[in-house]
C-alpha positions in Angstrom: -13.5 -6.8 -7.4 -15.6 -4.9 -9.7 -15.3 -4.9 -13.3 -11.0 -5.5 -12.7 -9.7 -8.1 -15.0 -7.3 -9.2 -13.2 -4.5 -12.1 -13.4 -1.9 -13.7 -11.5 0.9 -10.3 -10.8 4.2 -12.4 -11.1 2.8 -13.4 -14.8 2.6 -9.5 -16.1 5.6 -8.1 -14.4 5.0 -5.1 -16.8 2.4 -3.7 -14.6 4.5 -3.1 -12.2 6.6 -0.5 -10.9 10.3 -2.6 -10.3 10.8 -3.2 -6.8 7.2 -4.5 -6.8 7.9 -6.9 -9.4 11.4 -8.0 -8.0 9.3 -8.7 -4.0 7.1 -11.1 -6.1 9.9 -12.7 -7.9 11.4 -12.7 -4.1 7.9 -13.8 -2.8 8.9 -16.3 0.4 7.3 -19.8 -0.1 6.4 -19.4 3.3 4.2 -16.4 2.9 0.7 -17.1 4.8 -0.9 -16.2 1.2 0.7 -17.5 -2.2 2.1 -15.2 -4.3 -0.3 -16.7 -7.6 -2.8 -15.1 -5.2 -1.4 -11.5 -5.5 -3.2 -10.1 -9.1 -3.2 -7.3 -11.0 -5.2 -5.5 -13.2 -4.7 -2.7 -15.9 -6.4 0.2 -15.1 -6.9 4.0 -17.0 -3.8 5.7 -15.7 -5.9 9.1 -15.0 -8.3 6.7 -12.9 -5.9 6.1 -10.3 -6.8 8.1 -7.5 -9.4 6.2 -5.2 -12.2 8.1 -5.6 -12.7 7.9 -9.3 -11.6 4.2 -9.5 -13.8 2.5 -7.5 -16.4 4.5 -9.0 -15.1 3.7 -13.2 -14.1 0.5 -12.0 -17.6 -0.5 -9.4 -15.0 -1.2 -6.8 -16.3 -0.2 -2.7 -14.2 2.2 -0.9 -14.5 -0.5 1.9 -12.6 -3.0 0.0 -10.0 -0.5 -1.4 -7.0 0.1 0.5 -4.3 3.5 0.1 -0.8 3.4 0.9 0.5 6.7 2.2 3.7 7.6 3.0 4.9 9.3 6.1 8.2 11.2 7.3 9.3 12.6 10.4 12.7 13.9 12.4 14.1 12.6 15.0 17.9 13.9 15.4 18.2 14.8 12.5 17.2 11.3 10.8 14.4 11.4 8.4 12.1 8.6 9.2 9.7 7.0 7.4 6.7 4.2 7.2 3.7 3.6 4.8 0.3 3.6 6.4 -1.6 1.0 4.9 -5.6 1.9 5.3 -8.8 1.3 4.0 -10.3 4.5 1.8 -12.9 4.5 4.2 -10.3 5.9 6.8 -7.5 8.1 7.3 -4.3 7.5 9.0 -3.8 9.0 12.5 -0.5 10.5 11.5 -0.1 13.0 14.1 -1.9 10.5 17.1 -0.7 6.9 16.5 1.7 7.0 13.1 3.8 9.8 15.1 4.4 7.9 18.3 5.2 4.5 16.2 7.7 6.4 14.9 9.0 8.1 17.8 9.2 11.7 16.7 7.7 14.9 17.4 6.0 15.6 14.3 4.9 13.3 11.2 3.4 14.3 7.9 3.0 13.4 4.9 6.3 12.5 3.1 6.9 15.3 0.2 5.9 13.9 -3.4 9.4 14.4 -4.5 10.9 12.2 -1.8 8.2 9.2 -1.8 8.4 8.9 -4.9 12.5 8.6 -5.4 12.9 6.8 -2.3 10.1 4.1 -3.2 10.9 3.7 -7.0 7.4 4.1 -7.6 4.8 6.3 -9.0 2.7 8.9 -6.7 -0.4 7.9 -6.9 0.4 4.1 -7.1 2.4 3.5 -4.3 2.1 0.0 -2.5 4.2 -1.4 0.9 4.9 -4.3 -1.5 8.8 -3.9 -2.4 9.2 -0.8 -0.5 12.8 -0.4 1.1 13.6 -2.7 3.8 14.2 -0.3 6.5 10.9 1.4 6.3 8.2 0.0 9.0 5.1 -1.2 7.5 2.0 0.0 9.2 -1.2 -1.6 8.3 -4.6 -0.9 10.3 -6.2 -3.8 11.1 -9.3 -3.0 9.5 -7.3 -3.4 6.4 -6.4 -7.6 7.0 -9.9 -8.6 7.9 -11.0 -7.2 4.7 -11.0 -10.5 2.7 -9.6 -9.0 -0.8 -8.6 -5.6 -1.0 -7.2 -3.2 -3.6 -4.3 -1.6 -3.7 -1.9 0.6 -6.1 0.8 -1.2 -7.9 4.1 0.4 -7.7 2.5 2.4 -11.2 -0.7 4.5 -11.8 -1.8 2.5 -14.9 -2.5 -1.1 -12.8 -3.9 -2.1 -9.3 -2.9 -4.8 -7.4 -5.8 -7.4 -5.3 -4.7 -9.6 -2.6 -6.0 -11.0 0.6 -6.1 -8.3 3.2 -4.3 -10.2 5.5 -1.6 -10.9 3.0 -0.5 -6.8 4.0 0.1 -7.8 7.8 2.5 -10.5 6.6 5.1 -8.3 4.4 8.0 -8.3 5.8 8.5 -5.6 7.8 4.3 -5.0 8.5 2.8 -4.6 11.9 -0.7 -5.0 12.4 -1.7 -1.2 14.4 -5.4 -1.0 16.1 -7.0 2.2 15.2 -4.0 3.1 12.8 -6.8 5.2 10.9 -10.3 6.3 11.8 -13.0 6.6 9.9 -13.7 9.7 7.3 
């Protein structure tokens, strides 16, 4: 995980955003991965877009996932989902994200609206804590990477955790070829 210092998440609450830090006080003791093995790390708040990152912080782009949210209408109902994928790929949004959710067009959810519908910071959003009624799409690329790294909720922290601790949120479904590759 490069040169992260990282510690267990649920013990420094104040790197993350708050429904991020009220899903790990809510963490099921049933959950495939325990929650003392989510962590998080401080990181330069103007480091937090991917590409600059893993490069300050000697993190791989393969073990570095982005969580991106997307909207579409169907019926006038907004819809959304967060795309969870590996920085080595982008989310099919208008193939595969678009028919998951069953509308004629996706994109990429305005700034504005991710950001007050998550409670969290652009630039650090994560599928852990998001609202219940938002589908969780996670490529499967992204849980057989053994550890990846993912935004926190904030732009000043990153959150690492077992890959396949993603395809067991609730409300995650494991998609084949969700992205492809840059």
């Amino acid at each position: 995980m490069g040169t992260l210092k990282t510690e267990p998440a649920r013990t420094r609450l104040d790197l993350l955003a708050p429904p991020v830090a009220a899903a790990l006080q809510d963490w099921p003791a049933e959950a495939p991965v325990d929650v003392d093995d989510v962590l998080v790390a401080p990181i330069d708040a103007d480091l937090a877009d991917t590409a600059a990152f893993c490069e300050a912080y000697g993190v791989g782009l393969e073990e570095s996932a982005n969580c991106v949210v997307v909207a579409g209408k169907r019926g006038g109902e907004i819809r959304y989902a967060a795309c969870v994928v590996l920085a080595t790929t982008r989310a099919d949004v208008n193939g595969v994200v678009r028919k998951l959710l069953d509308v004629r067009k996706a994109s990429f959810a305005p700034m504005a609206e991710a950001v007050e519908s998550s409670g969290m910071e652009y630039g650090g959003i994560t599928p852990i804590g998001l609202p219940a009624d938002w589908p969780i799409l996670v490529d499967s690329r992204v849980i057989a990477t053994p550890h990846v790294i993912i935004g926190s909720g904030v732009r000043h922290s990153k959150i690492a955790l077992p890959g396949p601790a993603l395809g067991a949120l609730p409300g995650a479904r494991v998609v084949e070829d969700l992205a492809r590759p840059v």
